[in-house]
C-alpha positions as CSV (number, residue, x, y, z in Angstrom):
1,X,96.6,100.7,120.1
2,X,98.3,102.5,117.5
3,X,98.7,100.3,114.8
4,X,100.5,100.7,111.0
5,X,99.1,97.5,109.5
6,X,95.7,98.7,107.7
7,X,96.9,101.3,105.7
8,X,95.3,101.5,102.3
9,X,97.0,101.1,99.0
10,X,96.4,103.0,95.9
11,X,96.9,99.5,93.5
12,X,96.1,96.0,94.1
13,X,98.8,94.2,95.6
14,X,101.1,91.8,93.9
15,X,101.9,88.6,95.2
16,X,105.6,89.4,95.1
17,X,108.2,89.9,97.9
18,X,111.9,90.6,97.8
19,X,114.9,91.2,100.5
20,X,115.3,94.7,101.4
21,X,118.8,95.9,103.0
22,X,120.7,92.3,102.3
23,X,124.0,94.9,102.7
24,X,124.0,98.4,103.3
25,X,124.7,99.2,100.2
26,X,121.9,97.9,98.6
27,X,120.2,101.4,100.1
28,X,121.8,104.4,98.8
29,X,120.9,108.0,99.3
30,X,122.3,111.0,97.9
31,X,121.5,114.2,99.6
32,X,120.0,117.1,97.2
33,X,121.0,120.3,99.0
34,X,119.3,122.8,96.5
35,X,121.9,125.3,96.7
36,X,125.2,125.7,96.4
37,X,127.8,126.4,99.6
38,X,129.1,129.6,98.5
39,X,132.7,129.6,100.3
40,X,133.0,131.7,102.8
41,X,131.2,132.4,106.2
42,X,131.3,131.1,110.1
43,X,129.6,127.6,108.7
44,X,131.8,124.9,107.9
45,X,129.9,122.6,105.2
46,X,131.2,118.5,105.0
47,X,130.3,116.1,102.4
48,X,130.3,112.9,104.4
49,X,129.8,109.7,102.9
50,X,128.9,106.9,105.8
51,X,128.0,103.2,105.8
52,X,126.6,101.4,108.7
53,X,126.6,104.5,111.2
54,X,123.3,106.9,112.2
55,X,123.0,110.5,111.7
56,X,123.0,111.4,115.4
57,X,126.2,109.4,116.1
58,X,128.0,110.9,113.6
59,X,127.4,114.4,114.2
60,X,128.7,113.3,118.0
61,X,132.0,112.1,116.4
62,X,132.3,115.1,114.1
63,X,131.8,117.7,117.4
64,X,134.5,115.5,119.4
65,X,137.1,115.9,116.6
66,X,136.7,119.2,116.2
67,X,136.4,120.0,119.7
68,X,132.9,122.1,119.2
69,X,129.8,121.5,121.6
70,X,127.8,119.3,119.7
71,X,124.9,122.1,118.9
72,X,127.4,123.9,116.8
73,X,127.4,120.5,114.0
74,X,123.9,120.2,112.3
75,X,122.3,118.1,109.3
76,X,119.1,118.6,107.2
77,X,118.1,115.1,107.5
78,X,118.8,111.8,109.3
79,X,119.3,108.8,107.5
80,X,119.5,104.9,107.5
81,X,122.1,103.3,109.7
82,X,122.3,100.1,107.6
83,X,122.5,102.4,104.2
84,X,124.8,103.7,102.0
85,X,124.5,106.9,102.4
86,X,125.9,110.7,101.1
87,X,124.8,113.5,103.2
88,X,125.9,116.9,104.6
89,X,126.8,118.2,107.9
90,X,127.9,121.7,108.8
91,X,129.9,123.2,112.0
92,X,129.7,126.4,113.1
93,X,133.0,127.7,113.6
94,X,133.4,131.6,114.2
95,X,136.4,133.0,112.5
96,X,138.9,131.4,110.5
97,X,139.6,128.4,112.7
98,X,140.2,125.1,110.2
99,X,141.1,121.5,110.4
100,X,142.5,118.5,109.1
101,X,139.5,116.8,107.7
102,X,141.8,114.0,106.2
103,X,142.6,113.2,110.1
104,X,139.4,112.6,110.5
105,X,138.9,109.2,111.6
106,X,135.6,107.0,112.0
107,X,135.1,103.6,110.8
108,X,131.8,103.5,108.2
109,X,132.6,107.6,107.7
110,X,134.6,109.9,105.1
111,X,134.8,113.0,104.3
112,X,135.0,113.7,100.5
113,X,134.6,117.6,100.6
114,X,134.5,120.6,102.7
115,X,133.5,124.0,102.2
116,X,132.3,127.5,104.1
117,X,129.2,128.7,103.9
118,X,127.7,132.0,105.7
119,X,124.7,130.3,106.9
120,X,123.8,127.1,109.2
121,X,122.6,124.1,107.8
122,X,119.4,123.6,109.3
123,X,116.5,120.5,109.6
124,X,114.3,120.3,106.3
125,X,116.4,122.7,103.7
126,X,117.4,119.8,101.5
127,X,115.3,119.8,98.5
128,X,115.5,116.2,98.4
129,X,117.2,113.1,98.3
130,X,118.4,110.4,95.3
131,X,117.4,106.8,96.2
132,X,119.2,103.7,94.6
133,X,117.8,100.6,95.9
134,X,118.1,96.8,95.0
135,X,115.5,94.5,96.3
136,X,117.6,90.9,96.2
137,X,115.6,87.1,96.2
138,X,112.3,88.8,94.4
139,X,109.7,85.5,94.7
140,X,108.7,86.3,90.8
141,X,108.5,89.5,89.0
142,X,105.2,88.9,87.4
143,X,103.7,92.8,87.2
144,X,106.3,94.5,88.9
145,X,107.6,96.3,85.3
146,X,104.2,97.1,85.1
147,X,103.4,98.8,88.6
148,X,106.4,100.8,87.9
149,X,105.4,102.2,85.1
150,X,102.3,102.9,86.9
151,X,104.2,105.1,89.4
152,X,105.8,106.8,87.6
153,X,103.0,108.2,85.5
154,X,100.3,108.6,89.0
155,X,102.2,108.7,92.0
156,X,101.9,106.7,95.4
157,X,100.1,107.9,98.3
158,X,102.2,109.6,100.5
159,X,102.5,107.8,103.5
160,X,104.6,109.0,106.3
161,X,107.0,105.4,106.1
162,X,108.0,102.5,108.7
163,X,111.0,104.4,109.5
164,X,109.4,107.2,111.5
165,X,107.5,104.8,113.7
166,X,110.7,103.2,114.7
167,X,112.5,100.0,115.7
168,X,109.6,97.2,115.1
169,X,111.9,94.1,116.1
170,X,110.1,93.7,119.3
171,X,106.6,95.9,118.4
172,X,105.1,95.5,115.3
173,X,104.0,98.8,115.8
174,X,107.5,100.5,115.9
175,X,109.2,101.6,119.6
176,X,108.5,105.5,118.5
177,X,104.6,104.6,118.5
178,X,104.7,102.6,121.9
179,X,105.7,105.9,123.5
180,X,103.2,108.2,121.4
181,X,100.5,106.0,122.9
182,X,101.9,106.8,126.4
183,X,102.3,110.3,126.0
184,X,98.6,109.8,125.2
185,X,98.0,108.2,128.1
186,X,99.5,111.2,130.4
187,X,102.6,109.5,130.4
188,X,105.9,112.2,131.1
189,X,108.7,111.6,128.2
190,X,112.0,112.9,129.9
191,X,114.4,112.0,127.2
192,X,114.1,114.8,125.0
193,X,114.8,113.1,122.0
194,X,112.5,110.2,122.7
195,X,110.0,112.8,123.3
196,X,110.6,114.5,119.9
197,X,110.3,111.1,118.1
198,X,107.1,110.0,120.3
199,X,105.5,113.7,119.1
200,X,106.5,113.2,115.4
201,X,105.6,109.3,114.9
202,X,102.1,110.6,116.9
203,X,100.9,113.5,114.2
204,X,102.7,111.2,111.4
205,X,100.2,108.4,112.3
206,X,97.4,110.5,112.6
207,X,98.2,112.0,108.9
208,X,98.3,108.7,107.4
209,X,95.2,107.6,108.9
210,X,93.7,111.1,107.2
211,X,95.2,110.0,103.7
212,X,94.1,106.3,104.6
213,X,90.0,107.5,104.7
214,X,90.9,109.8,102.2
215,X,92.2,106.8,99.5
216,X,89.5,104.6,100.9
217,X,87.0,107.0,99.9
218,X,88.2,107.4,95.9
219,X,89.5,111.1,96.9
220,X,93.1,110.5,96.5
221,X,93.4,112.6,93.3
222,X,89.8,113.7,92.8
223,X,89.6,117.4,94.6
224,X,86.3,118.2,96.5
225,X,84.9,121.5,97.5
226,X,86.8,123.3,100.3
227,X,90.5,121.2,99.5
228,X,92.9,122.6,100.9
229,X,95.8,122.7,98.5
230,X,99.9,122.7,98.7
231,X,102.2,124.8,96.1
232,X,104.8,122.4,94.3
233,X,108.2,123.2,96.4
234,X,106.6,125.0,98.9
235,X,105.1,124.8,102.5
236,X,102.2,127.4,101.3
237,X,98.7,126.4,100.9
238,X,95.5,127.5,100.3
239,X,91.7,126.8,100.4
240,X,90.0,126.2,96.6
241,X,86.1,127.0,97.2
242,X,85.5,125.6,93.9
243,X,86.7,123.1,92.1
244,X,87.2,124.7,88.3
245,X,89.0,123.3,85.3
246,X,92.0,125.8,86.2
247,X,92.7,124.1,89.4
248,X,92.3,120.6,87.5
249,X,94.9,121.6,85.2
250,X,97.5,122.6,88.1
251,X,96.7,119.3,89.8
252,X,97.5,117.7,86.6
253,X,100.3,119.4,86.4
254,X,101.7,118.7,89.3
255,X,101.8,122.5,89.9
256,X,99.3,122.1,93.4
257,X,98.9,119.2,95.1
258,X,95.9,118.4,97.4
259,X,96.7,118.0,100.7
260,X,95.8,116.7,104.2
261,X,96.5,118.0,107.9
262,X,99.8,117.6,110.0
263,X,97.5,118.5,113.5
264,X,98.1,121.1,115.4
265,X,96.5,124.1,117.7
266,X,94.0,125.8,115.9
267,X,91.5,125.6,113.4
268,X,91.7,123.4,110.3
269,X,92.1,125.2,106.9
270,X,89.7,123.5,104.7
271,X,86.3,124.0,104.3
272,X,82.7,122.5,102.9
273,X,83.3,119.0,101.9
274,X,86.8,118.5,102.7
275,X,86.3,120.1,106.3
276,X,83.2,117.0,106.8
277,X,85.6,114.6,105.3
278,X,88.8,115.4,108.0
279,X,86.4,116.1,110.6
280,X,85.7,112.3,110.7
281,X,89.0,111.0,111.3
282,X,89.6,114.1,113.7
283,X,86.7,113.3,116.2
284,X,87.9,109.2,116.2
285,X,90.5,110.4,117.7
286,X,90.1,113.2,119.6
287,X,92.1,112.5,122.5
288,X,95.3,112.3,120.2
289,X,94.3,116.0,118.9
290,X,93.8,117.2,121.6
291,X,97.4,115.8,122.5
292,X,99.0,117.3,119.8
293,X,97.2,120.5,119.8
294,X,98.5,120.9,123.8
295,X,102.0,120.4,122.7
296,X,101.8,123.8,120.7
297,X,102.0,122.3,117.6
298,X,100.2,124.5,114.8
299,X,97.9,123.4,112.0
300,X,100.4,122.6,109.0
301,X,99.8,120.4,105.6
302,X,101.4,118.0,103.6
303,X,100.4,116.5,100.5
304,X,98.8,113.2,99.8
305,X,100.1,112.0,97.0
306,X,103.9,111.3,96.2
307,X,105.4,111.7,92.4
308,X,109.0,109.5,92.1
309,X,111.3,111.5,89.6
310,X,113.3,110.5,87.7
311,X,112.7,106.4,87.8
312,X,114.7,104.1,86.1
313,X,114.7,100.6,86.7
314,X,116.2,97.1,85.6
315,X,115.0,93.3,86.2
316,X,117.7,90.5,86.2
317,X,116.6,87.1,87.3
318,X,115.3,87.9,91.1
319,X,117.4,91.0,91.5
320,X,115.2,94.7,91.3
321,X,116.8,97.7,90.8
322,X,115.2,100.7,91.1
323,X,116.1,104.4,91.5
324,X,114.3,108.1,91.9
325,X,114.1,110.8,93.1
326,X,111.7,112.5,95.7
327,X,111.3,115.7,97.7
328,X,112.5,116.4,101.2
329,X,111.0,114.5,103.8
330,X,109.2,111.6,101.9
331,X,109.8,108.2,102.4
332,X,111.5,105.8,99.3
333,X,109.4,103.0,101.4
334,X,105.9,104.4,100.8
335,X,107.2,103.7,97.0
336,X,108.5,100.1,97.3
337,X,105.2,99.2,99.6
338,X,103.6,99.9,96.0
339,X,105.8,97.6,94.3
340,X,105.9,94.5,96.7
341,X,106.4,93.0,100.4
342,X,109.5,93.8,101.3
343,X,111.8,92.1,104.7
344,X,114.4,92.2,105.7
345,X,116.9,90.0,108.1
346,X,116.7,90.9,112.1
347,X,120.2,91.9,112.6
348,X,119.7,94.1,110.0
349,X,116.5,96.4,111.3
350,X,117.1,100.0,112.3
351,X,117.0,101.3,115.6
């Protein structure tokens, strides 16, 4: 069974817990695109604030109203239902068809801008997202100021977060891992987006368990021979044979950061050391990578260790608020697990 429950942490836990999600919009996230929409082109850019409404559904209702098959209206990035959220969507409309975006009419949605662009918003270009969360009914905030500051000068680890293992109101274990552990078993997915999730919460979990032996081990932030790592901002990597003071001085930088495998097909990039040291959690679970691998996944990276920007933070009575900044495709809840033991009400859980 694939569980979520053991996951190392980098700090010793407090004995604090708080309310996560009391109302939507004690979640918000701002999109970061990265680049500016440049005002013309076949790509129709919206700004679309929503509340209480997912991703997927939205895109549906923005397709309808413009009368578009739904491929032609993309996002970079789902986010939270039960959120405040601010996040863009494009349609691809070929020449100079346009529409009355004030008409547009879906409870929890508005959109507060539009503008052309000449190329499709696609899955991952965002170059991040803001966070602005407040953690309500804190059961003392003994330590928390000083785990914060903690963070914010040495990171979290960067844990793939509850959110991609899916609905846990009636699995612990979230509904997207429940079918990974079919597919496992042989199991055909026919719904191709349950099958997209079951993949991704798969080579998710088997990441984290990598970073888990790797941050049980003391190697969280201390390279070894044959690490394997990630440029700042970038998907590129590379294998360090030695560890020398210059490397030190990127990873202290934040320049490079060392990373761990997203499995795939083929061979793994590190060597020496590091190779032993992911070769242990690779042959524990051998039939997952050989799962993965048969999906035609390739051999990808990520880094292990997460760097909030940007924090600020106030206490009042037991009310937390926090905010920051992180990179595409990180998880604000591999932060706040740092912090305390958050919950949250039942009606309120994402699907």
């Amino acid at each position: 069974m694939l569980n979520t429950d053991h996951w190392a942490y980098q700090y010793p836990t407090l004995a604090v817990s708080g309310q996560l999600k009391s109302q939507a919009e004690d979640f918000q996230v701002t999109e970061i695109l990265g680049y500016e929409p440049i005002g013309e082109g076949e790509h129709i850019y919206l700004w679309v604030e929503k509340t209480g409404l997912n991703t997927a559904y939205l895109a549906e209702q923005i397709a309808k109203f413009c009368q578009q098959p739904l491929r032609n209206v993309t996002y970079a990035g789902r986010k939270d239902k039960h959120a405040y959220t601010q996040q863009w969507f494009s349609v691809h409309v070929p020449g100079k068809a346009s529409f009355a975006w004030d008409l547009f009419d879906e409870p929890g949605a508005k959109i507060l801008k539009s503008i052309r662009h000449n190329k499709k918003l696609r899955t991952g270009v965002l170059k991040g997202n803001r966070f602005n969360i407040t953690l309500r009914h804190l059961t003392s905030n003994i330590g928390i100021e000083q785990r914060l500051q903690q963070i914010s000068q040495t990171g979290v680890p960067n844990y793939y977060g509850s959110q991609r293992f899916g609905d846990t109101r009636y699995d612990p274990r979230g509904g997207n891992l429940v079918l990974a552990e079919k597919m496992v078993q042989g199991e055909t997915i026919k719904n191709r987006n349950k099958r997209s999730m079951a993949i991704s919460a798969l080579r998710s979990w088997l990441f984290n368990q990598m970073l888990d032996n790797r941050l049980k081990q003391g190697r969280l932030d201390k390279p070894i021979r044959g690490d394997v790592m990630q440029l700042a901002g970038s998907n590129s990597f590379f294998c360090c044979d030695d560890i020398d003071p210059t490397t030190l001085d990127r990873l202290s930088e934040q320049d490079i950061y060392l990373s761990a495998p997203l499995w795939g097909e083929g061979e793994l990039a590190s060597q020496f050391d590091a190779l032993t040291l992911e070769r242990e959690v690779a042959e524990q679970y051998s039939t997952i990578t050989s799962t993965l691998a048969s999906l035609g996944l390739k051999q990808e990276r990520r880094a292990v260790q997460l760097f909030p920007q940007n924090m600020q933070w106030s206490i009042i009575d037991d009310t937390l608020n926090i905010a920051f900044s992180l990179p595409s495709g990180t998880f604000a809840t591999s932060v706040l697990r740092e912090v305390l033991d958050t919950y949250q009400h039942r009606e309120t859980v994402q699907l």
